[in-house]
PDB file of N, CA, C and O in Angstrom:
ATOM      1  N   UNK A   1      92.648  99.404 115.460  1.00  0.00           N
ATOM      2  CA  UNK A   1      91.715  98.542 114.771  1.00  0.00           C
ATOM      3  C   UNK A   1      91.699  97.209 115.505  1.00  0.00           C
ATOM      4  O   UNK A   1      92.678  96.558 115.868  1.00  0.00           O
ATOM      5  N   UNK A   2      90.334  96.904 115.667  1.00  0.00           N
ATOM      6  CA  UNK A   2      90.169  95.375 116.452  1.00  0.00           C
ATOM      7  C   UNK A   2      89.850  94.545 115.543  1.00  0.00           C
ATOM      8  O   UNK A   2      88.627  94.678 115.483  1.00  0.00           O
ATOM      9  N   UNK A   3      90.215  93.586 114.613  1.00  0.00           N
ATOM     10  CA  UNK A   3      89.784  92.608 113.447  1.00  0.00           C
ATOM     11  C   UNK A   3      89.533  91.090 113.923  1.00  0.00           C
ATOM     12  O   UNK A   3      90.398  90.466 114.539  1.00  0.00           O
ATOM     13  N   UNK A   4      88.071  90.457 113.530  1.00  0.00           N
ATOM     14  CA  UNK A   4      88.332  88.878 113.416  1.00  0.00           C
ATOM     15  C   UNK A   4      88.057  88.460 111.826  1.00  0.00           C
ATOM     16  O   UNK A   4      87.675  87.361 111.422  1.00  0.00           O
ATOM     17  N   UNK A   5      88.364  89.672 111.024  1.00  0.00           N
ATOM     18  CA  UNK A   5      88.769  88.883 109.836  1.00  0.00           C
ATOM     19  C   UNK A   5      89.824  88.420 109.519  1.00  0.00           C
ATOM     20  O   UNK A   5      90.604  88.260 110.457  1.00  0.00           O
ATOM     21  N   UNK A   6      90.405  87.935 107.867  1.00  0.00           N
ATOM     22  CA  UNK A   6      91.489  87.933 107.514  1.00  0.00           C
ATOM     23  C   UNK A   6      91.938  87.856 106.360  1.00  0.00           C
ATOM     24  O   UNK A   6      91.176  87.417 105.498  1.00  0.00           O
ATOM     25  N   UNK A   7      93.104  88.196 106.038  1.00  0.00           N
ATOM     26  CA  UNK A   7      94.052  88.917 104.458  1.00  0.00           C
ATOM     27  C   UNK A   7      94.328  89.701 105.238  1.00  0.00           C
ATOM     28  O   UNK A   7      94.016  89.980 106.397  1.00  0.00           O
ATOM     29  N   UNK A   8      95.348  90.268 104.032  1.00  0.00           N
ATOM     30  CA  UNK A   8      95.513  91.271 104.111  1.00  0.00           C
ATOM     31  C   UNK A   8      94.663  92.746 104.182  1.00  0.00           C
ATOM     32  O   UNK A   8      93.436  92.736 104.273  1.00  0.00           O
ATOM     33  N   UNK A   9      95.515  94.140 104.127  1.00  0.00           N
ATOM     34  CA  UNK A   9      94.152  95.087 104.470  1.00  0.00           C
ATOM     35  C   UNK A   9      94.426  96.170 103.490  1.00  0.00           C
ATOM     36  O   UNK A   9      95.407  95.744 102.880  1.00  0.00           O
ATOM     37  N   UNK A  10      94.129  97.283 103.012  1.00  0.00           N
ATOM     38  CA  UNK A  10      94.336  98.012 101.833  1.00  0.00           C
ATOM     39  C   UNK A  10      93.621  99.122 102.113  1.00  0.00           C
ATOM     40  O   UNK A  10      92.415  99.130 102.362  1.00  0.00           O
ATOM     41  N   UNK A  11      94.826 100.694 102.056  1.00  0.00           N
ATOM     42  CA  UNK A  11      94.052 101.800 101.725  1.00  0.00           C
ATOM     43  C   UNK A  11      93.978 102.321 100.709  1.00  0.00           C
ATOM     44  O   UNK A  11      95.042 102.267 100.092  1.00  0.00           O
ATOM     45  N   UNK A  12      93.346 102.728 100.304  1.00  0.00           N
ATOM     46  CA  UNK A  12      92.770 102.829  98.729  1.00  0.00           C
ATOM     47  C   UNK A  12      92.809 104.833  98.769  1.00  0.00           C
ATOM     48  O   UNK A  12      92.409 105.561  99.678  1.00  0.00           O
ATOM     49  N   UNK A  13      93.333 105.164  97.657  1.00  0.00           N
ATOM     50  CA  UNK A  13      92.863 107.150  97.798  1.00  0.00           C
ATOM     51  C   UNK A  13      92.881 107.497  96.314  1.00  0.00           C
ATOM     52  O   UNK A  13      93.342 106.817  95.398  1.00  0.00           O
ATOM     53  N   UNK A  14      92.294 108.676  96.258  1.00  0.00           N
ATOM     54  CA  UNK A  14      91.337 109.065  95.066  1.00  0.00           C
ATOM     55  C   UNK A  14      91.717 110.979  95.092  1.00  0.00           C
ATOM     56  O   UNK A  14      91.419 111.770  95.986  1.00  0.00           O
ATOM     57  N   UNK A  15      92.160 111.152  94.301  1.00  0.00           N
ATOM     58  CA  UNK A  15      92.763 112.875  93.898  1.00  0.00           C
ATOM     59  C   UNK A  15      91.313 113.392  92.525  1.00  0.00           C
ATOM     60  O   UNK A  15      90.769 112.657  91.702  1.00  0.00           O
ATOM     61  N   UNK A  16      91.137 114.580  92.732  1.00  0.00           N
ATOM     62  CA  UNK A  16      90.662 114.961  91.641  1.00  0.00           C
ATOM     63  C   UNK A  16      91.150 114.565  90.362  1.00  0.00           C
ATOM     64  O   UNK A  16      90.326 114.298  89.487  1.00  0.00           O
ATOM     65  N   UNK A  17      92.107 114.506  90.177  1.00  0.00           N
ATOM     66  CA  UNK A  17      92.860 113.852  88.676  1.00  0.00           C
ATOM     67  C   UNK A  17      92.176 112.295  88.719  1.00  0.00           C
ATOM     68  O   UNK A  17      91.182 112.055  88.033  1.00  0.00           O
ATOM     69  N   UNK A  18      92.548 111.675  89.238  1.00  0.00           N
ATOM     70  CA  UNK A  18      91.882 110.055  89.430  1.00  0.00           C
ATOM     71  C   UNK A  18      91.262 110.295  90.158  1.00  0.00           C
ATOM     72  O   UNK A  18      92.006 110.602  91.089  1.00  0.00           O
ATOM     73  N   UNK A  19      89.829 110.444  90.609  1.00  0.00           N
ATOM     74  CA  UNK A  19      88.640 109.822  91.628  1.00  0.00           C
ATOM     75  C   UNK A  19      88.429 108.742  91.297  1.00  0.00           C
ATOM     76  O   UNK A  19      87.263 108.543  91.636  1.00  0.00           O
ATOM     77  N   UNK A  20      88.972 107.494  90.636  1.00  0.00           N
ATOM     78  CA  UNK A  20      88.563 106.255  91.226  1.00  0.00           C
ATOM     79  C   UNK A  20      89.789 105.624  91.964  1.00  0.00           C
ATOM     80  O   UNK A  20      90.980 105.938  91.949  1.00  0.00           O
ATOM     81  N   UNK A  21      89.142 104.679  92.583  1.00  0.00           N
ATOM     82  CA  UNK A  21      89.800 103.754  93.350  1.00  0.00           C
ATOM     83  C   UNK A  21      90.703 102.659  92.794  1.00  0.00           C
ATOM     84  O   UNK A  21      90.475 102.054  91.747  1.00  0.00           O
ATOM     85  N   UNK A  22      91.349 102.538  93.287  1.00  0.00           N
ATOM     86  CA  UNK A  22      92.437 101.504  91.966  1.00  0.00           C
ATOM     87  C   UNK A  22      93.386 100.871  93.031  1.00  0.00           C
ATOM     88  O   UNK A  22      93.470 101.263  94.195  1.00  0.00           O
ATOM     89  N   UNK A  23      94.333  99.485  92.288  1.00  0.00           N
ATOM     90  CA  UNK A  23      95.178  99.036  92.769  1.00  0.00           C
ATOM     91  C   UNK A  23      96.705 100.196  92.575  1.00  0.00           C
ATOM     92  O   UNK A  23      97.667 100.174  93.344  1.00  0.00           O
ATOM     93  N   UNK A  24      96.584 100.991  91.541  1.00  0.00           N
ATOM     94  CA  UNK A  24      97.569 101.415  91.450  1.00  0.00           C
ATOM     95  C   UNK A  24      97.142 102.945  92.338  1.00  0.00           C
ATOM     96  O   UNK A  24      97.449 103.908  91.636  1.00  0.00           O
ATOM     97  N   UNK A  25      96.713 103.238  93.271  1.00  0.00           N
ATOM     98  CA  UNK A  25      96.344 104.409  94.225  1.00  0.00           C
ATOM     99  C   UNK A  25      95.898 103.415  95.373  1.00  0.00           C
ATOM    100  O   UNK A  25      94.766 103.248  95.827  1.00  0.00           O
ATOM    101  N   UNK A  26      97.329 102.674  95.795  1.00  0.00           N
ATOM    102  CA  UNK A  26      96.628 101.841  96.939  1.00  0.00           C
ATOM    103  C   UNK A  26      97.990 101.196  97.764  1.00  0.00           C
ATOM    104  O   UNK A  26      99.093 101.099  97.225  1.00  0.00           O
ATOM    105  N   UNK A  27      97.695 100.769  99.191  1.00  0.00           N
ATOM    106  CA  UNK A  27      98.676 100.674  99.408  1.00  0.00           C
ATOM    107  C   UNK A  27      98.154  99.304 100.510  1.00  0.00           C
ATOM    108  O   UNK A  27      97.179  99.346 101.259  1.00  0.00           O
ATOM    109  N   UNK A  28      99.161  98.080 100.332  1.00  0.00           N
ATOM    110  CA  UNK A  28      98.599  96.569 101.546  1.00  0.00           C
ATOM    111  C   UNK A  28      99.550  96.907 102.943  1.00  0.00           C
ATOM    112  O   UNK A  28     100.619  97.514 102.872  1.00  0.00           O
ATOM    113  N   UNK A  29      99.068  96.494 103.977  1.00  0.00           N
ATOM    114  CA  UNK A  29      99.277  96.000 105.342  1.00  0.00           C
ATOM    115  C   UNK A  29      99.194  94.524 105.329  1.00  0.00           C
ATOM    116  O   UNK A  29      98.945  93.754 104.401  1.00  0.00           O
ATOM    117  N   UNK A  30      99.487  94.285 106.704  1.00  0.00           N
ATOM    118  CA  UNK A  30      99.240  93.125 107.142  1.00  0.00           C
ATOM    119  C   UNK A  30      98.587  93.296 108.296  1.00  0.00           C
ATOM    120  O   UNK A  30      99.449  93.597 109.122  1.00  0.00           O
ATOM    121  N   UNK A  31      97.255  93.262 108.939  1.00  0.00           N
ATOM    122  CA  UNK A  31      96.534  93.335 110.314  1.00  0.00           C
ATOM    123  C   UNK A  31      97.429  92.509 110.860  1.00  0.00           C
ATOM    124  O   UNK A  31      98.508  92.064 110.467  1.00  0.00           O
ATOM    125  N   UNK A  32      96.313  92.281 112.579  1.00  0.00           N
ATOM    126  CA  UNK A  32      96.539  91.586 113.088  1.00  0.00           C
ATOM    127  C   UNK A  32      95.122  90.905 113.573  1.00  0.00           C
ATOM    128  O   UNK A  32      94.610  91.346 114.602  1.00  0.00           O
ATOM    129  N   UNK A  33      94.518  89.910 112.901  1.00  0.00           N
ATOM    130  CA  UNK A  33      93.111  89.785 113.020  1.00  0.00           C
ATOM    131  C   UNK A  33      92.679  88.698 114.146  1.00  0.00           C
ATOM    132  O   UNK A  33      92.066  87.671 113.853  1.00  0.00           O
ATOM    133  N   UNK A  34      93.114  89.081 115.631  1.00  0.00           N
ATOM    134  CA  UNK A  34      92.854  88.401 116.770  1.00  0.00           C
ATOM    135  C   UNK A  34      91.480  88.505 117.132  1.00  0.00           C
ATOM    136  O   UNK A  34      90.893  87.508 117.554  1.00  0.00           O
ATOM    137  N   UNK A  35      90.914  89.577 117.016  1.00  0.00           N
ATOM    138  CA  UNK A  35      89.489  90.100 117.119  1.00  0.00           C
ATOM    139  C   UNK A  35      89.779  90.238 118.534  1.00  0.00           C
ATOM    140  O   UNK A  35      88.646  90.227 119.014  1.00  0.00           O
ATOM    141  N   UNK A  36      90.482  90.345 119.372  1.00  0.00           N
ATOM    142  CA  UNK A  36      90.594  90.335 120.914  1.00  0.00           C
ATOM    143  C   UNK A  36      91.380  91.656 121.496  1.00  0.00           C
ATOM    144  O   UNK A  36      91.030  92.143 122.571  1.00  0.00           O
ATOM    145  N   UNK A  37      92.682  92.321 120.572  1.00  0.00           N
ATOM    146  CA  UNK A  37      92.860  93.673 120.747  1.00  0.00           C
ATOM    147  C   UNK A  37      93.426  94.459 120.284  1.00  0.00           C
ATOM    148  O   UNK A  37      94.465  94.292 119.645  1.00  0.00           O
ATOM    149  N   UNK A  38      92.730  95.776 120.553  1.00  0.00           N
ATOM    150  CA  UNK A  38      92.987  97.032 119.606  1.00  0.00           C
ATOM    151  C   UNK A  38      94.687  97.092 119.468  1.00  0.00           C
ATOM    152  O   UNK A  38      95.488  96.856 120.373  1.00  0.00           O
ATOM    153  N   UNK A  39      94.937  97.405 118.326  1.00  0.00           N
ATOM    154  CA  UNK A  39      96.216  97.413 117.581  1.00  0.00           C
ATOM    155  C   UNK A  39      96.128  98.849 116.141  1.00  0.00           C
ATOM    156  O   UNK A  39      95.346  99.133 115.233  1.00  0.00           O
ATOM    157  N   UNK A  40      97.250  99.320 116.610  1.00  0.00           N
ATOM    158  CA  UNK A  40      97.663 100.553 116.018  1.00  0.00           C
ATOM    159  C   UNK A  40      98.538 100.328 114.739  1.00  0.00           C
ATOM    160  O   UNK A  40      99.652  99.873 114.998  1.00  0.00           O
ATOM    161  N   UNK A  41      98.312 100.515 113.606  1.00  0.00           N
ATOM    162  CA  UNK A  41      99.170 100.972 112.581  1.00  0.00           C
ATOM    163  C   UNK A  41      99.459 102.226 111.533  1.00  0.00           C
ATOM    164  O   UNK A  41      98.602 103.013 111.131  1.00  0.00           O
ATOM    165  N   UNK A  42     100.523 102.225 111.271  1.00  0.00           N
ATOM    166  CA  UNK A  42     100.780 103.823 110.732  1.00  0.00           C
ATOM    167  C   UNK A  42     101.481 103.106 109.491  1.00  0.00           C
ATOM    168  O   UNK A  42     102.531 102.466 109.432  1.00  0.00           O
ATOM    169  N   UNK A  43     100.299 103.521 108.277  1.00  0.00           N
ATOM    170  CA  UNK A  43     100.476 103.090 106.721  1.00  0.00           C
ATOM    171  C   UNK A  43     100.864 104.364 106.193  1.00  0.00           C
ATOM    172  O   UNK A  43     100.072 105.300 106.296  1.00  0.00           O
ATOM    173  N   UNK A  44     102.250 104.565 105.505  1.00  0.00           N
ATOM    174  CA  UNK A  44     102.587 105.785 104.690  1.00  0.00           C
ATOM    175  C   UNK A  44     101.941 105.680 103.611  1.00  0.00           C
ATOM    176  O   UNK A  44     102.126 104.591 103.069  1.00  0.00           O
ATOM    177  N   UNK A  45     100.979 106.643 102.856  1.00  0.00           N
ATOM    178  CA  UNK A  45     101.070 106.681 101.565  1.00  0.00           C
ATOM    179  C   UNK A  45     102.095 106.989 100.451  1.00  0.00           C
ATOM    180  O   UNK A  45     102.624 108.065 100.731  1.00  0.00           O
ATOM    181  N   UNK A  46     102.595 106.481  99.293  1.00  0.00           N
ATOM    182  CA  UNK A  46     103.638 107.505  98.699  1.00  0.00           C
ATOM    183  C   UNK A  46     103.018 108.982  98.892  1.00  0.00           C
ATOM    184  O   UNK A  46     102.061 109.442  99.515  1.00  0.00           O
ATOM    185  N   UNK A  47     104.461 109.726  97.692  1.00  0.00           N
ATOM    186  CA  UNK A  47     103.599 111.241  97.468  1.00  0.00           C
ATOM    187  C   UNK A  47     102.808 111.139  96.673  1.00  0.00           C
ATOM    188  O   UNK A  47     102.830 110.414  95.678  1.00  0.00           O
ATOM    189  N   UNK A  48     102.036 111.833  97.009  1.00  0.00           N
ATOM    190  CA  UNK A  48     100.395 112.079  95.742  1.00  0.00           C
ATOM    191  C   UNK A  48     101.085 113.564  95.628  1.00  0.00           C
ATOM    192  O   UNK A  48     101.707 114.008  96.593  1.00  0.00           O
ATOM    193  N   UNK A  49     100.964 114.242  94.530  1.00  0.00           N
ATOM    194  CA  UNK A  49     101.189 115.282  93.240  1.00  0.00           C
ATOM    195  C   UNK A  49      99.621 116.211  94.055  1.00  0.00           C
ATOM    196  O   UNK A  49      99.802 117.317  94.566  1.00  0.00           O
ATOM    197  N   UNK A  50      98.441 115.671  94.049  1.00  0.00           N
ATOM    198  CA  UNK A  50      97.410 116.036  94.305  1.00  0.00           C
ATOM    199  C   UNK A  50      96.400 116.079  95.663  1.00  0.00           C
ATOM    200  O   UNK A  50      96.271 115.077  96.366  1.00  0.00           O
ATOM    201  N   UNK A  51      95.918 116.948  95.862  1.00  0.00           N
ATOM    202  CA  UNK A  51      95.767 117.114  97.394  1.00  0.00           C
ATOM    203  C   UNK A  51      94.419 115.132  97.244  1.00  0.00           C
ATOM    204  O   UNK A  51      93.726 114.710  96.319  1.00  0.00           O
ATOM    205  N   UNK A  52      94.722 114.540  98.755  1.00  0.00           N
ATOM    206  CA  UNK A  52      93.648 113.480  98.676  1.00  0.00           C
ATOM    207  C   UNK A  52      92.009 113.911  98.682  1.00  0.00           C
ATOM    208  O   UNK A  52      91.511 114.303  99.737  1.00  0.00           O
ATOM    209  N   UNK A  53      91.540 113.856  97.964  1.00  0.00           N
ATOM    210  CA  UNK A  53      89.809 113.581  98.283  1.00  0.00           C
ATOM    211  C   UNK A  53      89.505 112.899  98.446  1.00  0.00           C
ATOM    212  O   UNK A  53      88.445 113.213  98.989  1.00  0.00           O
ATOM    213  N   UNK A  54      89.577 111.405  98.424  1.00  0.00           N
ATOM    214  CA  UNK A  54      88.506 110.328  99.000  1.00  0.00           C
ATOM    215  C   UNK A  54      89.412 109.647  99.730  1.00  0.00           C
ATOM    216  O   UNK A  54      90.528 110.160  99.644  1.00  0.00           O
ATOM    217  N   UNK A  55      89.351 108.429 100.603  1.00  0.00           N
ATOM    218  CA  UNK A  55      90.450 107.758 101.381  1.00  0.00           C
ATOM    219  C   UNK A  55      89.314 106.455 101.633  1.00  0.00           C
ATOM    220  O   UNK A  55      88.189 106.650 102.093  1.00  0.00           O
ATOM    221  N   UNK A  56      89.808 105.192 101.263  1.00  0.00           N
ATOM    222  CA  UNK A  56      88.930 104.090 101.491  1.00  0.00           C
ATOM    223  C   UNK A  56      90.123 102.998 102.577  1.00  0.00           C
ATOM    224  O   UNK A  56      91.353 102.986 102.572  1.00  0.00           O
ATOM    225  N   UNK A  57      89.279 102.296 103.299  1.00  0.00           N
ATOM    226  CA  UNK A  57      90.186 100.961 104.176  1.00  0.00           C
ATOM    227  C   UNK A  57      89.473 100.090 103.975  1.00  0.00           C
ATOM    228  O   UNK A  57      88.281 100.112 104.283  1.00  0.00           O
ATOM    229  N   UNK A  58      90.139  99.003 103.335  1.00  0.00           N
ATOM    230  CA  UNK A  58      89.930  97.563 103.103  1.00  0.00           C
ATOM    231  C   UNK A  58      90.363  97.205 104.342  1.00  0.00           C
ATOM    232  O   UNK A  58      91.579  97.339 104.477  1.00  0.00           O
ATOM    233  N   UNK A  59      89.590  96.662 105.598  1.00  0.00           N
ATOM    234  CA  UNK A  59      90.159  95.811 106.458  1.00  0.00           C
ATOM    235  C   UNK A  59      90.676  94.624 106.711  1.00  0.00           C
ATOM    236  O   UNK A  59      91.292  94.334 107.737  1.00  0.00           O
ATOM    237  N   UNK A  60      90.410  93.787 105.647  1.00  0.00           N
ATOM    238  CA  UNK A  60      90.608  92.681 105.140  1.00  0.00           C
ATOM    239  C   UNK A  60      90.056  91.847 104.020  1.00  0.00           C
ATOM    240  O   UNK A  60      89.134  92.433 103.452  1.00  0.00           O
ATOM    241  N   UNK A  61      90.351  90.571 103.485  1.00  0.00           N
ATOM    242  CA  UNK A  61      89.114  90.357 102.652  1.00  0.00           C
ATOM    243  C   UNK A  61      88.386  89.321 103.103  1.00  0.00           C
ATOM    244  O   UNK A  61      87.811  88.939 102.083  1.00  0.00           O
ATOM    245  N   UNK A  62      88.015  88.558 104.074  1.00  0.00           N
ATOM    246  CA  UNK A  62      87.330  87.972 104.481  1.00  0.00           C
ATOM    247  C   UNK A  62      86.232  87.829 105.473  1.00  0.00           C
ATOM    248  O   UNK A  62      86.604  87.274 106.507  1.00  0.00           O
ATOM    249  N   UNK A  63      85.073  88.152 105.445  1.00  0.00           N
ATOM    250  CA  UNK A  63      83.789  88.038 106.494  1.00  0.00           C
ATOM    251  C   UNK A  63      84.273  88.187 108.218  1.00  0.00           C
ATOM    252  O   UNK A  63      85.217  87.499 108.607  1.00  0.00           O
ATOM    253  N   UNK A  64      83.908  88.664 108.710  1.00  0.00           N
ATOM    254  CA  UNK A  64      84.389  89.107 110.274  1.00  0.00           C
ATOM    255  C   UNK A  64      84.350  90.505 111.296  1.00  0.00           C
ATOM    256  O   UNK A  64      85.257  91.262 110.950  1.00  0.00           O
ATOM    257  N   UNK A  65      83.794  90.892 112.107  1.00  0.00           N
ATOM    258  CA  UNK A  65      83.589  91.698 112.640  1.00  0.00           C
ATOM    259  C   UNK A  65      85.268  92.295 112.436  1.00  0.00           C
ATOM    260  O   UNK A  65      86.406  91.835 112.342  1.00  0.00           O
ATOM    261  N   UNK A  66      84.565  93.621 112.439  1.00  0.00           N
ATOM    262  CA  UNK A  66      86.347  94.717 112.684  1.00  0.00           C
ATOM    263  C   UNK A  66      85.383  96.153 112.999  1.00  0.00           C
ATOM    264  O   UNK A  66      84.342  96.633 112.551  1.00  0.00           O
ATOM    265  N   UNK A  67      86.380  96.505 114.024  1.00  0.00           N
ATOM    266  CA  UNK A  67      86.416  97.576 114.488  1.00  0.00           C
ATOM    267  C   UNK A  67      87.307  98.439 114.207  1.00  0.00           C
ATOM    268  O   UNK A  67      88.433  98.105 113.839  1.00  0.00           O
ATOM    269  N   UNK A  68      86.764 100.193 114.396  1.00  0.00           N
ATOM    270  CA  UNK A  68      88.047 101.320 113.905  1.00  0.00           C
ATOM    271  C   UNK A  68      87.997 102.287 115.000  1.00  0.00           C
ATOM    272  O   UNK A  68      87.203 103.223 114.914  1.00  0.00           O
ATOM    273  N   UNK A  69      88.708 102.173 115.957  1.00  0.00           N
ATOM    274  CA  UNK A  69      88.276 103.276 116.974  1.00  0.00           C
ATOM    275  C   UNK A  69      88.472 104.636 116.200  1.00  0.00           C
ATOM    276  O   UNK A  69      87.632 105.521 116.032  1.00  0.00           O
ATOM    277  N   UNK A  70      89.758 104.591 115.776  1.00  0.00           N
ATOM    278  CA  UNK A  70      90.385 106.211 115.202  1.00  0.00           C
ATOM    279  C   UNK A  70      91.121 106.013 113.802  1.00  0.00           C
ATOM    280  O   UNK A  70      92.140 105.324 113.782  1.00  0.00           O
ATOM    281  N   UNK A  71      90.720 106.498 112.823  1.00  0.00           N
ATOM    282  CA  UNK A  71      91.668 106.377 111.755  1.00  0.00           C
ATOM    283  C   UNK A  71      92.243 108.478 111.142  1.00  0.00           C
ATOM    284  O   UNK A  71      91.419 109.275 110.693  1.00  0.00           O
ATOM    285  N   UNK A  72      93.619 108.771 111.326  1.00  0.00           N
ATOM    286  CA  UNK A  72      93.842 110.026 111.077  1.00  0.00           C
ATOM    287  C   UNK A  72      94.608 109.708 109.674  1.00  0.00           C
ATOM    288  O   UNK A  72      95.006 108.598 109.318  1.00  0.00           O
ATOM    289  N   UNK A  73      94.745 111.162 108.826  1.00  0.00           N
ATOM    290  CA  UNK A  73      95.321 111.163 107.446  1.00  0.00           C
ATOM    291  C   UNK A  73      96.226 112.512 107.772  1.00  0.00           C
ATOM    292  O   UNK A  73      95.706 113.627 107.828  1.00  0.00           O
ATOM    293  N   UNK A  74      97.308 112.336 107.930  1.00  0.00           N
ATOM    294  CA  UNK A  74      98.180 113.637 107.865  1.00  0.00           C
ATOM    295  C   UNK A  74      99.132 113.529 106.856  1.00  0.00           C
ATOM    296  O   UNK A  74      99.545 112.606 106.154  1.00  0.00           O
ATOM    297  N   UNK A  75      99.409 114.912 106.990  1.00  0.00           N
ATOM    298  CA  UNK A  75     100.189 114.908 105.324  1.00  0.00           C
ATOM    299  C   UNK A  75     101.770 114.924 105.707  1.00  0.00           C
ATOM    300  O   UNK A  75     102.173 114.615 106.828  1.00  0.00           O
ATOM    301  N   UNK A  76     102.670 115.348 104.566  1.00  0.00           N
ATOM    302  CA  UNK A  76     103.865 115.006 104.807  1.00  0.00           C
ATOM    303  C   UNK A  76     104.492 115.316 106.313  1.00  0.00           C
ATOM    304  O   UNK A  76     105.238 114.580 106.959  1.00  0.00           O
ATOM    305  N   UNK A  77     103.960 116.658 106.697  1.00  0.00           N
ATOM    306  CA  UNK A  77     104.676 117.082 108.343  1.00  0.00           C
ATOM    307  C   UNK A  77     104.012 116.463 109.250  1.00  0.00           C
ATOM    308  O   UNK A  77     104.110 117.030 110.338  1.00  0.00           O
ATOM    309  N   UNK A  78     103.173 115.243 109.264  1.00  0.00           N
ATOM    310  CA  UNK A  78     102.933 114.710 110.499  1.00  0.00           C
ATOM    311  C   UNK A  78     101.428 115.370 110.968  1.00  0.00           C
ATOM    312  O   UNK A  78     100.687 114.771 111.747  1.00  0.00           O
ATOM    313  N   UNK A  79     101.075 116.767 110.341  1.00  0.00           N
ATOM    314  CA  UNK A  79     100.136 117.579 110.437  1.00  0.00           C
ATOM    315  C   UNK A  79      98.754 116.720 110.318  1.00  0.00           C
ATOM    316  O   UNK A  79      98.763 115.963 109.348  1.00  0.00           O
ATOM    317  N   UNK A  80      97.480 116.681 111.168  1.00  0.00           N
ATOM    318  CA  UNK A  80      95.953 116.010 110.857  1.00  0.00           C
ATOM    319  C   UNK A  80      95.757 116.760 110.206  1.00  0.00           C
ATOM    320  O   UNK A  80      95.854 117.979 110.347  1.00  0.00           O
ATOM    321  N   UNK A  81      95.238 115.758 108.822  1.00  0.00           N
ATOM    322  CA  UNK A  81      94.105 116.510 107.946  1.00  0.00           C
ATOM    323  C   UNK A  81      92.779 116.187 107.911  1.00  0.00           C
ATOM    324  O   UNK A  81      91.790 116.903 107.756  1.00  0.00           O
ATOM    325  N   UNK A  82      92.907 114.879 108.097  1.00  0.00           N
ATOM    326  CA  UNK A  82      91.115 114.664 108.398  1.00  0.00           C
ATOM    327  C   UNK A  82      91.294 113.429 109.499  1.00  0.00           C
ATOM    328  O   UNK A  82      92.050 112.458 109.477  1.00  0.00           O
ATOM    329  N   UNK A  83      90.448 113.788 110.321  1.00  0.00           N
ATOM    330  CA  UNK A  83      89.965 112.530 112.085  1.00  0.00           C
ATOM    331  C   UNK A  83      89.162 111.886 111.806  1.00  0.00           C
ATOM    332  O   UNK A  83      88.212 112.535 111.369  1.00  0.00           O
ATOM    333  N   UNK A  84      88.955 110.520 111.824  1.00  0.00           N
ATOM    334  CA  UNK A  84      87.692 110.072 111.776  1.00  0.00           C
ATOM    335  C   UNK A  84      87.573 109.458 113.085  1.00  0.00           C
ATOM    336  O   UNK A  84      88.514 108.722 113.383  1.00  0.00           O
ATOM    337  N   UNK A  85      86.526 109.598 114.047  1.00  0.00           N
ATOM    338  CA  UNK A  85      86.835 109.444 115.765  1.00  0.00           C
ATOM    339  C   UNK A  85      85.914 107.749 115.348  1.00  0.00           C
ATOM    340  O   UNK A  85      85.305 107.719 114.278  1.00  0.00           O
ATOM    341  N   UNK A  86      85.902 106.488 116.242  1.00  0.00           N
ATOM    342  CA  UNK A  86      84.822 106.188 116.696  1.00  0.00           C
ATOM    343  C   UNK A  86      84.772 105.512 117.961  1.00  0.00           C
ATOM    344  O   UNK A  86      85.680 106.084 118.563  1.00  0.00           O
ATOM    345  N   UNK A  87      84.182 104.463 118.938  1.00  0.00           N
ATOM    346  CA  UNK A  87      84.346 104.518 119.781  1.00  0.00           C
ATOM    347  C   UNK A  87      85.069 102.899 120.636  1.00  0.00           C
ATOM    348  O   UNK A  87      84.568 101.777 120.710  1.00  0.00           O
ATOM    349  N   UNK A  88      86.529 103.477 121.221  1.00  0.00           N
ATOM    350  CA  UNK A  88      86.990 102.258 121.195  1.00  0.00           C
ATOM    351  C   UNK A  88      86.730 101.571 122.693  1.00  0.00           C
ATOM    352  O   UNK A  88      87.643 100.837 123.072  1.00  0.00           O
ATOM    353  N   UNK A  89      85.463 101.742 123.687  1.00  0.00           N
ATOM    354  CA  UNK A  89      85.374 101.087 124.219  1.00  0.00           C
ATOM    355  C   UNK A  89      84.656  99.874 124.040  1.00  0.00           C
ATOM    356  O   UNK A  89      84.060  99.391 125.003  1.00  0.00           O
ATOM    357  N   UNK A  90      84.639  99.313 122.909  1.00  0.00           N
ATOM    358  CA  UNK A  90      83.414  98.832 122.736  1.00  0.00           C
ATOM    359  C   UNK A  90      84.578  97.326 122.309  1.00  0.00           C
ATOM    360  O   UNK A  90      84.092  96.246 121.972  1.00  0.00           O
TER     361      UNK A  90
END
């Protein structure tokens, strides 16, 4: 992720039992909002009971270009469950 915003950043996830989004189905980072270079982080979710259906990223809370080259969701073994590609030459 390339950020020139800033706050903190928040992934947010949603199970058939709860499909909404909530503070309590959520988990903060801290970026690094240089806007100058791509930077990698690996956010554990706790265990979810329920397989994930939705997955949201708060990149920050303040106004600012941000970029996502790649964001992956694997489950407890490290295994991809869902890729989201985009393009980090940019």
């Amino acid at each position: 992720m390339k950020s020139a915003s800033r706050g903190p950043a928040q992934v947010f996830w949603a199970t058939i039992a709860k499909p909404e989004f909530s503070a309590g189905q959520s988990v903060s980072f801290e970026p690094r909002h240089d806007g100058e270079q791509w930077h990698v982080y690996a956010i554990k979710l706790p265990s979810v009971a329920q397989r994930i259906t939705r997955l949201r990223l708060r990149p920050g809370n303040a106004p600012g270009l941000v970029r996502i080259a790649r964001l992956l969701l694997r489950d407890a073994n490290g295994t991809v469950v869902k890729a989201w590609v985009g393009d980090e030459r940019k």
